[in-house]
PQR file with spaces between the fields and no chain letter, atoms N, CA, C, O and H, PARSE charges and radii, in Angstrom:
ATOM       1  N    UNK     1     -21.751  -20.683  -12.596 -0.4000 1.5000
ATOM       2  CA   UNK     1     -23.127  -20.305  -12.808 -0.0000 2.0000
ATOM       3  C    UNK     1     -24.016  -20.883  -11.710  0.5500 1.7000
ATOM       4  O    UNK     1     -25.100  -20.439  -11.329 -0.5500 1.4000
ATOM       5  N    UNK     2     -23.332  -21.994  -11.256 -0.4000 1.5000
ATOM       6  CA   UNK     2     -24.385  -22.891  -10.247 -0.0000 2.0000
ATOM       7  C    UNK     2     -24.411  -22.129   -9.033  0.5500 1.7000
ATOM       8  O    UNK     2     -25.307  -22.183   -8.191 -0.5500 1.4000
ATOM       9  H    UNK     2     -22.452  -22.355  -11.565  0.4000 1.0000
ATOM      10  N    UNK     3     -23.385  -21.419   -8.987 -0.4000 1.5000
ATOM      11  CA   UNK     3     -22.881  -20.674   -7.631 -0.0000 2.0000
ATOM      12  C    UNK     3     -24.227  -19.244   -7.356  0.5500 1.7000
ATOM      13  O    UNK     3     -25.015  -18.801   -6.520 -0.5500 1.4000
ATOM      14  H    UNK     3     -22.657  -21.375   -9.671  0.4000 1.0000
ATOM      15  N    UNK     4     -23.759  -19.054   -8.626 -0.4000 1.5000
ATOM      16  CA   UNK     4     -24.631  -17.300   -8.952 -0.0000 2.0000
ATOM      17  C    UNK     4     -26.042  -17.658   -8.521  0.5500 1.7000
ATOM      18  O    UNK     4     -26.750  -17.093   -7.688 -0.5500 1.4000
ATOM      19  H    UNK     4     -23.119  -19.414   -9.305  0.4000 1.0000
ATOM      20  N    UNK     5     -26.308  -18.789   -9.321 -0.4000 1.5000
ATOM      21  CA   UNK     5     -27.966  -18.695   -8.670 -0.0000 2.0000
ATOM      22  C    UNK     5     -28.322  -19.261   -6.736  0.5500 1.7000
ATOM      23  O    UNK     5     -29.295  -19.035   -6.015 -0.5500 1.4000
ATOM      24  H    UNK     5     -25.733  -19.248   -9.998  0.4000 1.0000
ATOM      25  N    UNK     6     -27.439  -19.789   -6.559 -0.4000 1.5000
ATOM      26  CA   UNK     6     -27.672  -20.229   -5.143 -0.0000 2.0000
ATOM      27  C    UNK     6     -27.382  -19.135   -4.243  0.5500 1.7000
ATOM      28  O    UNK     6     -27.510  -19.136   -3.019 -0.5500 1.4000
ATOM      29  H    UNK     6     -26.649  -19.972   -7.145  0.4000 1.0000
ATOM      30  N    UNK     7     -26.919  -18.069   -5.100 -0.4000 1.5000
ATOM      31  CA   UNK     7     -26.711  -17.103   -3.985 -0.0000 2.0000
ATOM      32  C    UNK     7     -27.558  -15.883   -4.623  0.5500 1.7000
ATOM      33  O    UNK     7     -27.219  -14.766   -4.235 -0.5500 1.4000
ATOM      34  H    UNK     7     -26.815  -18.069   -6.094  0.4000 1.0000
ATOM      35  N    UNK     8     -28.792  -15.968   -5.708 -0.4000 1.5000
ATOM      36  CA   UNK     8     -29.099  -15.106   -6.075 -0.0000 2.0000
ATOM      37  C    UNK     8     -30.417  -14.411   -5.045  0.5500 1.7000
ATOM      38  O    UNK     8     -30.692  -13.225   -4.864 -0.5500 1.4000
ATOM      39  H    UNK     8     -29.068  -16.876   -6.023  0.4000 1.0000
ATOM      40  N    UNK     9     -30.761  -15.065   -4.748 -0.4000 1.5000
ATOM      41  CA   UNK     9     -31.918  -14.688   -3.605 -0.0000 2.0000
ATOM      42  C    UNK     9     -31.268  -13.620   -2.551  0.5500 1.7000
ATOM      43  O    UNK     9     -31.776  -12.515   -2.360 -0.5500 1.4000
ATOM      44  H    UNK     9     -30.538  -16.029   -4.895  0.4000 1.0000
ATOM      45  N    UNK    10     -30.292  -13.996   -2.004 -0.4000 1.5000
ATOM      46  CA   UNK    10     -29.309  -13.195   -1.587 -0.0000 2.0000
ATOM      47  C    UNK    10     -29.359  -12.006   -1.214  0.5500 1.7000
ATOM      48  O    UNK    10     -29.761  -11.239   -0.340 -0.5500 1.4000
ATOM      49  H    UNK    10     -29.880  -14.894   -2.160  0.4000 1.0000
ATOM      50  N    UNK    11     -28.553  -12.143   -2.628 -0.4000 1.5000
ATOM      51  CA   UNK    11     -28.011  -11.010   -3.567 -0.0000 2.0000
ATOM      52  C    UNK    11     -29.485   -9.733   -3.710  0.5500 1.7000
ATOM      53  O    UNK    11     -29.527   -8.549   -3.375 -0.5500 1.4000
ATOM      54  H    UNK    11     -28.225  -12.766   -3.339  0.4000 1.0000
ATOM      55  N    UNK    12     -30.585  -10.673   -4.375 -0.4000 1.5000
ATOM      56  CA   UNK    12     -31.841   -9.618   -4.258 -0.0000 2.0000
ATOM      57  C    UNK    12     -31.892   -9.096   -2.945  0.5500 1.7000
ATOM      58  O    UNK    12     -32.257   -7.933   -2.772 -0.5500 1.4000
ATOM      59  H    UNK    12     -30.550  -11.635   -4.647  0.4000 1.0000
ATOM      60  N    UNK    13     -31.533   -9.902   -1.901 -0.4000 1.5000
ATOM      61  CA   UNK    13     -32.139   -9.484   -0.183 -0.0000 2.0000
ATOM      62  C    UNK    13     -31.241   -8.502    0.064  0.5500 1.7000
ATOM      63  O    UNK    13     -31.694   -7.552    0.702 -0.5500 1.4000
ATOM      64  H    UNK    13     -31.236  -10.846   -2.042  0.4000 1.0000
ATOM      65  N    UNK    14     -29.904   -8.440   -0.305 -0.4000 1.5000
ATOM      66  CA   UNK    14     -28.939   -7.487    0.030 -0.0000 2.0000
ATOM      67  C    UNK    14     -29.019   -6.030   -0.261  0.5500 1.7000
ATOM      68  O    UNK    14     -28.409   -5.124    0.308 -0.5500 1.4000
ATOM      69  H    UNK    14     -29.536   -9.212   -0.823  0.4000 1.0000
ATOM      70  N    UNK    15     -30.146   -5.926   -1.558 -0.4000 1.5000
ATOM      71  CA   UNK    15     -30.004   -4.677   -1.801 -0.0000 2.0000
ATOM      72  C    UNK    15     -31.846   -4.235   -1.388  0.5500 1.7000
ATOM      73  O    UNK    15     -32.632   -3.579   -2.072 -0.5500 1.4000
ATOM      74  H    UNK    15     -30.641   -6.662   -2.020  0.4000 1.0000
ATOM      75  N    UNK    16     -31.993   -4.682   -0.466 -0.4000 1.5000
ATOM      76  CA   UNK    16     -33.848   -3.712   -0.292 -0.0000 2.0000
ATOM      77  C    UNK    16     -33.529   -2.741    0.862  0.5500 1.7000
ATOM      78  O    UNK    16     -34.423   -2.460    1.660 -0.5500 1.4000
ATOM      79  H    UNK    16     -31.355   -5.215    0.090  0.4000 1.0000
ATOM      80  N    UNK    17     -31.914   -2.055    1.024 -0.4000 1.5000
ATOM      81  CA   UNK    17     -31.773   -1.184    1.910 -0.0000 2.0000
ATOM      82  C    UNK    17     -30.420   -0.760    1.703  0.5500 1.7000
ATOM      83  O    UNK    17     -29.687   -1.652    1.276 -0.5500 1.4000
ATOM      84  H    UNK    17     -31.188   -2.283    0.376  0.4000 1.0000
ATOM      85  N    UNK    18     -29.974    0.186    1.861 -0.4000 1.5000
ATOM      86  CA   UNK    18     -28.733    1.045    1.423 -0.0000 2.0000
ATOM      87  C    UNK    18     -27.192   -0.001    2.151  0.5500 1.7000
ATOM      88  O    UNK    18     -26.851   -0.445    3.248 -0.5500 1.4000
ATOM      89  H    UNK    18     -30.569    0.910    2.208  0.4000 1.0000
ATOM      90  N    UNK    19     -26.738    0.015    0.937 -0.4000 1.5000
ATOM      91  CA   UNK    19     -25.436   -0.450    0.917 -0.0000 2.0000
ATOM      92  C    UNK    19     -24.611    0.097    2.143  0.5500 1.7000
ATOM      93  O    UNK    19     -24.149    1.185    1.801 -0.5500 1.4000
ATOM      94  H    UNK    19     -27.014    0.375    0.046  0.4000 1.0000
ATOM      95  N    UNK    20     -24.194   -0.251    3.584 -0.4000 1.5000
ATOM      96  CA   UNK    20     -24.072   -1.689    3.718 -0.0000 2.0000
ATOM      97  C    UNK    20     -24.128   -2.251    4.791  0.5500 1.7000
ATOM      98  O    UNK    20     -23.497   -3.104    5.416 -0.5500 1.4000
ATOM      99  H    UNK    20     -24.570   -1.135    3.861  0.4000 1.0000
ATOM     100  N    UNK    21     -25.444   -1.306    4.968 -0.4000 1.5000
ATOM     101  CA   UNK    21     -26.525   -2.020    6.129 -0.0000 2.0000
ATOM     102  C    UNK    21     -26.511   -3.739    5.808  0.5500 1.7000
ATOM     103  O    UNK    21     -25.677   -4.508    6.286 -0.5500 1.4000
ATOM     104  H    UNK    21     -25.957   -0.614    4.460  0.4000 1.0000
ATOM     105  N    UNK    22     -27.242   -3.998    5.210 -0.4000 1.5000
ATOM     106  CA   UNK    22     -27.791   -5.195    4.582 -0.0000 2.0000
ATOM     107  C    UNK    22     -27.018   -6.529    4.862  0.5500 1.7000
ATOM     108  O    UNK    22     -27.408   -7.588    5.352 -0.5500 1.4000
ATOM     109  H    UNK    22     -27.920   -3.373    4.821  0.4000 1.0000
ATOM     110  N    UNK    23     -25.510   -6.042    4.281 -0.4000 1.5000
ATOM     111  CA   UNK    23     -24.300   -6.351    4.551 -0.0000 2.0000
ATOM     112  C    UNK    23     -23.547   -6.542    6.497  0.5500 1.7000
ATOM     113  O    UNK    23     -23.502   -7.644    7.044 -0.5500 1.4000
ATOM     114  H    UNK    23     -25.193   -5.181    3.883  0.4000 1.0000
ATOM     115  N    UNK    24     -23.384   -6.105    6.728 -0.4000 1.5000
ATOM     116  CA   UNK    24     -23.312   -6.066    7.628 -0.0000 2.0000
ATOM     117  C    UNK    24     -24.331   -6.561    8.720  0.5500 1.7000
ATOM     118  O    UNK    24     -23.876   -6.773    9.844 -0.5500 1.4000
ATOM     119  H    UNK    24     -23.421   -5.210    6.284  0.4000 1.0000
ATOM     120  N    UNK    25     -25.404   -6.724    8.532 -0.4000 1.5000
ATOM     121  CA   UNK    25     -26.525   -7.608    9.151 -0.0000 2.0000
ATOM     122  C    UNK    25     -26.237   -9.218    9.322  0.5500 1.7000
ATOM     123  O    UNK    25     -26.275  -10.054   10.226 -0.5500 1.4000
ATOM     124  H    UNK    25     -25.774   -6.552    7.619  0.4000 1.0000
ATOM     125  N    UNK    26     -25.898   -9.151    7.785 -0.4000 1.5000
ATOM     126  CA   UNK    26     -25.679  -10.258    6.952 -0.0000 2.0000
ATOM     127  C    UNK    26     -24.491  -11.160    7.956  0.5500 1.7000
ATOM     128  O    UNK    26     -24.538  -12.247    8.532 -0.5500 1.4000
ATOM     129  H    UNK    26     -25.867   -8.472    7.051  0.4000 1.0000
ATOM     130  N    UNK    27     -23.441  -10.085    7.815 -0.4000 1.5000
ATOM     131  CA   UNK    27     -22.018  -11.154    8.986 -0.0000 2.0000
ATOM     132  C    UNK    27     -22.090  -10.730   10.114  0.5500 1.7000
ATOM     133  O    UNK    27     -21.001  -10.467   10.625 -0.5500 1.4000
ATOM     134  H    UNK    27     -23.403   -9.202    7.346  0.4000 1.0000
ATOM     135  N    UNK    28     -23.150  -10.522   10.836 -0.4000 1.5000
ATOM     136  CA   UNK    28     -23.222  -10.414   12.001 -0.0000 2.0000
ATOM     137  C    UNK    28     -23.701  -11.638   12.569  0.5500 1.7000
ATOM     138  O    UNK    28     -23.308  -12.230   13.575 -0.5500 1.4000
ATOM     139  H    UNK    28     -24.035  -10.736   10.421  0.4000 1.0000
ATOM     140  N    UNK    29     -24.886  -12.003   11.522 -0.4000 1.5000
ATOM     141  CA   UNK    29     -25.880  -13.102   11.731 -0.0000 2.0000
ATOM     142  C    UNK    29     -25.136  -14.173   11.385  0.5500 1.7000
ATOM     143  O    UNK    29     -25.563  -15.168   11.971 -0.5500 1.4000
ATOM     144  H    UNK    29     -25.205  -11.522   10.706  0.4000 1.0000
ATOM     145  N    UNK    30     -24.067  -14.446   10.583 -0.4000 1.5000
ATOM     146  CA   UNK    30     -23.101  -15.478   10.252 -0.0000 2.0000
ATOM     147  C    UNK    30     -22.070  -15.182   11.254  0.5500 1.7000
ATOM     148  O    UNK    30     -21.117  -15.615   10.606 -0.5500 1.4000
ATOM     149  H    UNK    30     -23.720  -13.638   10.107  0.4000 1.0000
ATOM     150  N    UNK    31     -21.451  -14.692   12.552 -0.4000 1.5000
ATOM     151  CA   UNK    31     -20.805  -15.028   13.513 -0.0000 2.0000
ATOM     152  C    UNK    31     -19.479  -14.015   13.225  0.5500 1.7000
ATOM     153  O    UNK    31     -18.757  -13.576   14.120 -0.5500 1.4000
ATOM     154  H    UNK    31     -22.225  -14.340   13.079  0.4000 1.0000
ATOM     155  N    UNK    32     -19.334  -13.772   11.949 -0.4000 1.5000
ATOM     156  CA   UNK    32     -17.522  -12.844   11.292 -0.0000 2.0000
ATOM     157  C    UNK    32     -17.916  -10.760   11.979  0.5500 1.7000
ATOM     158  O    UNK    32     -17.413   -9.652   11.795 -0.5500 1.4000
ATOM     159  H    UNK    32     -19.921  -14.129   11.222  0.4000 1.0000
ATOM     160  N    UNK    33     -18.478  -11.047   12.361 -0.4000 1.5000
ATOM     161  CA   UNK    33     -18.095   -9.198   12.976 -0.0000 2.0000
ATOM     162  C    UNK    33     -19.188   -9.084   13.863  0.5500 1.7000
ATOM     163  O    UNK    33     -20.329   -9.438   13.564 -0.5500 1.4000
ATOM     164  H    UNK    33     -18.886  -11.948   12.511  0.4000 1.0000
ATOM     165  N    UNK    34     -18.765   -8.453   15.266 -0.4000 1.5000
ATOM     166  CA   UNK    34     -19.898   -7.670   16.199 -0.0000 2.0000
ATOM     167  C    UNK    34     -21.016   -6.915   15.456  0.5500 1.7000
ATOM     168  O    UNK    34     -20.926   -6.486   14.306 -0.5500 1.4000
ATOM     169  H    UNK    34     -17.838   -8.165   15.508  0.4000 1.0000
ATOM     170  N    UNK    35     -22.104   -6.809   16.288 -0.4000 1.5000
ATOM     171  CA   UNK    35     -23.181   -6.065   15.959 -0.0000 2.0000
ATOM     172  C    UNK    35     -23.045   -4.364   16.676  0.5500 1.7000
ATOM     173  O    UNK    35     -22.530   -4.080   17.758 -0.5500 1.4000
ATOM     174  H    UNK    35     -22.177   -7.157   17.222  0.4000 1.0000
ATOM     175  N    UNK    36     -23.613   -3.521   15.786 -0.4000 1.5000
ATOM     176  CA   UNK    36     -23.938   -2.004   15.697 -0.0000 2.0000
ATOM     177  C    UNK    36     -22.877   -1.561   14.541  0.5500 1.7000
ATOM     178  O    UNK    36     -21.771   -2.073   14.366 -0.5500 1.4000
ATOM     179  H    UNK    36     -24.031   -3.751   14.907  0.4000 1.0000
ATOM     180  N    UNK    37     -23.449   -0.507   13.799 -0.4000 1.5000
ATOM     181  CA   UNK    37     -22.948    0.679   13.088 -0.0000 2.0000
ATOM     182  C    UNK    37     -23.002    2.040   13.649  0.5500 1.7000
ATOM     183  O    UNK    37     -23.720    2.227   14.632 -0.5500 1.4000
ATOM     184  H    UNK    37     -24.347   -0.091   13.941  0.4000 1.0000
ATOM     185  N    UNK    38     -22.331    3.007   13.145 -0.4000 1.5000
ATOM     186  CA   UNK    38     -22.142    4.328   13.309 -0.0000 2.0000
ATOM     187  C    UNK    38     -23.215    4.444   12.481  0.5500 1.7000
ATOM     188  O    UNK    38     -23.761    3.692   11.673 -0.5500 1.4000
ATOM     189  H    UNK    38     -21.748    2.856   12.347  0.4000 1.0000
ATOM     190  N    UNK    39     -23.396    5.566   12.867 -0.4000 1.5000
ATOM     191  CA   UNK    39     -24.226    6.904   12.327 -0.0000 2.0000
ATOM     192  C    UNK    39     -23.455    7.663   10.527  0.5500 1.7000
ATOM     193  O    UNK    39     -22.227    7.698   10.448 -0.5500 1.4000
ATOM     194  H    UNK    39     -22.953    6.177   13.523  0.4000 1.0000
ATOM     195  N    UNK    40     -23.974    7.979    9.775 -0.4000 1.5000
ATOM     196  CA   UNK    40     -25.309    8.300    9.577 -0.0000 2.0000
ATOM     197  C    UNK    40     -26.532    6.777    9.480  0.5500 1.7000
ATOM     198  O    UNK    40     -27.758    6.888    9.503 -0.5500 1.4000
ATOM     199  H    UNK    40     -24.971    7.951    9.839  0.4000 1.0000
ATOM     200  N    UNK    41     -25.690    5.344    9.364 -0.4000 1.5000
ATOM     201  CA   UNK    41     -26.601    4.273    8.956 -0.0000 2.0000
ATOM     202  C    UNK    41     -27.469    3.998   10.307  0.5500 1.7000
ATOM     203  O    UNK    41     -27.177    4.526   11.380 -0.5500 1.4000
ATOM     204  H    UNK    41     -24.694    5.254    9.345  0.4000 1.0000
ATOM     205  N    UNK    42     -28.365    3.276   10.164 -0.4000 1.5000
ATOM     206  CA   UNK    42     -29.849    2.477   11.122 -0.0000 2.0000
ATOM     207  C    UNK    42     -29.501    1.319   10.482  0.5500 1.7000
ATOM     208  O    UNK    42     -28.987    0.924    9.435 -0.5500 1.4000
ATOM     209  H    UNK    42     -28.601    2.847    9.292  0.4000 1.0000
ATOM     210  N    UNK    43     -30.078    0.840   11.732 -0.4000 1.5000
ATOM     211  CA   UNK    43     -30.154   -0.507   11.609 -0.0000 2.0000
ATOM     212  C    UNK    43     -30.719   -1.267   10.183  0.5500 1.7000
ATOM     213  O    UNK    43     -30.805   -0.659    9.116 -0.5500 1.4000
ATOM     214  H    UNK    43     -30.495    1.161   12.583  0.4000 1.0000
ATOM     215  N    UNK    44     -31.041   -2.521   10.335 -0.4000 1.5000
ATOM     216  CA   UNK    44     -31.464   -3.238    9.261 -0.0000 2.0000
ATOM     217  C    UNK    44     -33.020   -2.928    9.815  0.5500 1.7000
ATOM     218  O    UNK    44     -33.131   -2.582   10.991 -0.5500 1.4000
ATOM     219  H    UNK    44     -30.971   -3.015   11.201  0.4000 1.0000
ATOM     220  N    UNK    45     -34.001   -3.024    9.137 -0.4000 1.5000
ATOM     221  CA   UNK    45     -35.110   -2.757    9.437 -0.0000 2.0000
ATOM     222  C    UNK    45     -35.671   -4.154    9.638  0.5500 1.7000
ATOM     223  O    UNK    45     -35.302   -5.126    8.979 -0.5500 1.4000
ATOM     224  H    UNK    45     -33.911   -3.305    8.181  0.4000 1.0000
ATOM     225  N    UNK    46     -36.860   -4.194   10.877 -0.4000 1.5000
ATOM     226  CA   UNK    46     -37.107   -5.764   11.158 -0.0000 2.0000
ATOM     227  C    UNK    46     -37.608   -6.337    9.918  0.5500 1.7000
ATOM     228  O    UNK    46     -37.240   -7.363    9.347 -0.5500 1.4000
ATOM     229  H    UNK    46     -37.160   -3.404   11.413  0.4000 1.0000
ATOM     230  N    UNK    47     -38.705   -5.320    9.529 -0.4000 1.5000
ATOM     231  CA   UNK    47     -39.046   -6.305    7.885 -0.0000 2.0000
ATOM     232  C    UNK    47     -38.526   -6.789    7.030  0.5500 1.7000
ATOM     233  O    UNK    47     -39.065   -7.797    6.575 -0.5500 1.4000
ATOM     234  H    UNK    47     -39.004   -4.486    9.993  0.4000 1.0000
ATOM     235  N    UNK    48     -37.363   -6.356    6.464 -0.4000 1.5000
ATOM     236  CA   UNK    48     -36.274   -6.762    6.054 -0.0000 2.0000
ATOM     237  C    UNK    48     -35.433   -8.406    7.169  0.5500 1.7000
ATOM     238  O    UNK    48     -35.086   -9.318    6.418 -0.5500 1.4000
ATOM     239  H    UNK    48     -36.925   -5.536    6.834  0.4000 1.0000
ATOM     240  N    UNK    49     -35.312   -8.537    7.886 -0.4000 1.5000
ATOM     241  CA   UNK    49     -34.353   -9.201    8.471 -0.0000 2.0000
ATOM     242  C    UNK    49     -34.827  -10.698    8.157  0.5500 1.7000
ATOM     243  O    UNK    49     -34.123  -11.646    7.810 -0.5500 1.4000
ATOM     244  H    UNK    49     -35.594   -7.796    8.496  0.4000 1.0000
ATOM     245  N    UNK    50     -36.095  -10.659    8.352 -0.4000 1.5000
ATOM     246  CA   UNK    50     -36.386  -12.444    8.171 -0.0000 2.0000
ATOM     247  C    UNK    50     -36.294  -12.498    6.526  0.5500 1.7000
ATOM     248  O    UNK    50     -35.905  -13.642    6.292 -0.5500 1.4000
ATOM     249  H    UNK    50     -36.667   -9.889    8.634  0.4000 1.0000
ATOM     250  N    UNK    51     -36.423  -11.984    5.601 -0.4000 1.5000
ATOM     251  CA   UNK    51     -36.746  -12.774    4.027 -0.0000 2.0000
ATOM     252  C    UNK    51     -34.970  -12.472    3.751  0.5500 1.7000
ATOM     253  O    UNK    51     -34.464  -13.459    3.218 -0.5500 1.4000
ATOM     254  H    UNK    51     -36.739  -11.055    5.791  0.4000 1.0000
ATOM     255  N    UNK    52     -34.317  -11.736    3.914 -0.4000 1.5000
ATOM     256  CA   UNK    52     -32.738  -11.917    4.099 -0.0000 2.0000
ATOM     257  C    UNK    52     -32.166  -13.247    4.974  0.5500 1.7000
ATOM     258  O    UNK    52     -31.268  -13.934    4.486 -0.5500 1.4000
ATOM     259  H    UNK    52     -34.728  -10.934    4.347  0.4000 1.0000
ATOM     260  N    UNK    53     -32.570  -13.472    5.903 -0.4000 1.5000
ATOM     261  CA   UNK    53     -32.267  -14.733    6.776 -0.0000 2.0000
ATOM     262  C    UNK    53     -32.263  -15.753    6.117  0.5500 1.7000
ATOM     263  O    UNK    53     -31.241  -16.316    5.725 -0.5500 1.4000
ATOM     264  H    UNK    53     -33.299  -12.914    6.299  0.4000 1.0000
ATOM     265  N    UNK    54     -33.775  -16.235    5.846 -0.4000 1.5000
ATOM     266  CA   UNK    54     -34.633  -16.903    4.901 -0.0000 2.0000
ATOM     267  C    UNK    54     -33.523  -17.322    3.631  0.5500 1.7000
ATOM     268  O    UNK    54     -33.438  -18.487    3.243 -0.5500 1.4000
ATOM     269  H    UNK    54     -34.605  -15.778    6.165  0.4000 1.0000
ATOM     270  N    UNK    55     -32.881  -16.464    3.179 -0.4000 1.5000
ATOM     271  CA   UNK    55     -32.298  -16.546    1.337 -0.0000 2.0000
ATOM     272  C    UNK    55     -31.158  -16.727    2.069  0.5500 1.7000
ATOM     273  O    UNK    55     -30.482  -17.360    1.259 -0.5500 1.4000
ATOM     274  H    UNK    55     -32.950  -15.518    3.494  0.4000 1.0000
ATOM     275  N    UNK    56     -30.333  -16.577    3.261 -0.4000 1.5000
ATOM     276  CA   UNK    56     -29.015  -17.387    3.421 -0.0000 2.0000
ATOM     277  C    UNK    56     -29.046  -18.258    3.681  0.5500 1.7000
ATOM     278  O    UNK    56     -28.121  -19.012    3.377 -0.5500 1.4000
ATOM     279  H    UNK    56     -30.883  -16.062    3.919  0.4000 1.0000
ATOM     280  N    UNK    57     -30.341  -18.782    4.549 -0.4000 1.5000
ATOM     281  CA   UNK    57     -30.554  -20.330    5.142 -0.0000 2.0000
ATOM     282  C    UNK    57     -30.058  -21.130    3.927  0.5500 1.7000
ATOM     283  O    UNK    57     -29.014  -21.770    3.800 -0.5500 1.4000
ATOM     284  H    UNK    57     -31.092  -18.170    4.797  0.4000 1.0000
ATOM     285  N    UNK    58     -31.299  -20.887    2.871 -0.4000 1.5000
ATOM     286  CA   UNK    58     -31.580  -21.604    1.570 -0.0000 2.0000
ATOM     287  C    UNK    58     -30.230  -21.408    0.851  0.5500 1.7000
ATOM     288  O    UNK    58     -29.734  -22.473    0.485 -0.5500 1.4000
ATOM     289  H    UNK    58     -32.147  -20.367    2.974  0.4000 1.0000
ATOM     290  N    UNK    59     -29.618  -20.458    0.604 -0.4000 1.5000
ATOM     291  CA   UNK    59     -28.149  -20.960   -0.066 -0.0000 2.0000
ATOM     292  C    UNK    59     -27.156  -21.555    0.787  0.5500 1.7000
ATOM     293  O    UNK    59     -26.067  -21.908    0.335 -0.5500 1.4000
ATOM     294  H    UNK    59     -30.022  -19.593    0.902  0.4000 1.0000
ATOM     295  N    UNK    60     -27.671  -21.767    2.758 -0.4000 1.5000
ATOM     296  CA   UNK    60     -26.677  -22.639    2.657 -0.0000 2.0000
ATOM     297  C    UNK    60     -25.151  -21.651    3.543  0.5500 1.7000
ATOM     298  O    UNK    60     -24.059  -22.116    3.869 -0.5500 1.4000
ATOM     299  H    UNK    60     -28.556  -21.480    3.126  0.4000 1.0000
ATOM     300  N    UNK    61     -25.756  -19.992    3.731 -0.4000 1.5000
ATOM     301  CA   UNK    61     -24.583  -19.171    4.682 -0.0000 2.0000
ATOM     302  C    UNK    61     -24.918  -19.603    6.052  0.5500 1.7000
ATOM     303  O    UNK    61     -24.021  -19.447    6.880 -0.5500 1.4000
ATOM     304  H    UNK    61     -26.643  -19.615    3.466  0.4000 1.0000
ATOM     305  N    UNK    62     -26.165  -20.177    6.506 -0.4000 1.5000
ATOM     306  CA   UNK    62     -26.537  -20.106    7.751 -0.0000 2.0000
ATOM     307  C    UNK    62     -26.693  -21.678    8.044  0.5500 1.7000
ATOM     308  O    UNK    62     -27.046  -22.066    9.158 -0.5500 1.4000
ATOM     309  H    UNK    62     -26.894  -20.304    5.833  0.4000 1.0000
């Protein structure tokens, strides 16, 4: 349970853009896979990128 909430901020940040953009932002910025996707996906949107950052710092991925 202690786990779930330290990663719940996250978890909210992961989904304010289609599955699996978000994701993939996500381990890019943690060092585990190169950056770009194929098409049909876009990028992570900049507004999105810092309050996602932000909620891995704080649990502790970054």
């Amino acid at each position: 349970r202690a786990i779930q909430y330290q990663l719940l901020a996250v978890h909210k940040a992961m989904f304010t853009e289609a599955n699996p953009i978000p994701v993939k932002w996500a381990l890019h910025e943690m060092g585990k896979v190169t950056a770009g996707i194929r098409l049909p996906l876009t990028p992570l949107s900049v507004a999105l990128r810092e309050p996602l950052k932000t909620a891995m710092k704080q649990a502790g991925l970054l």
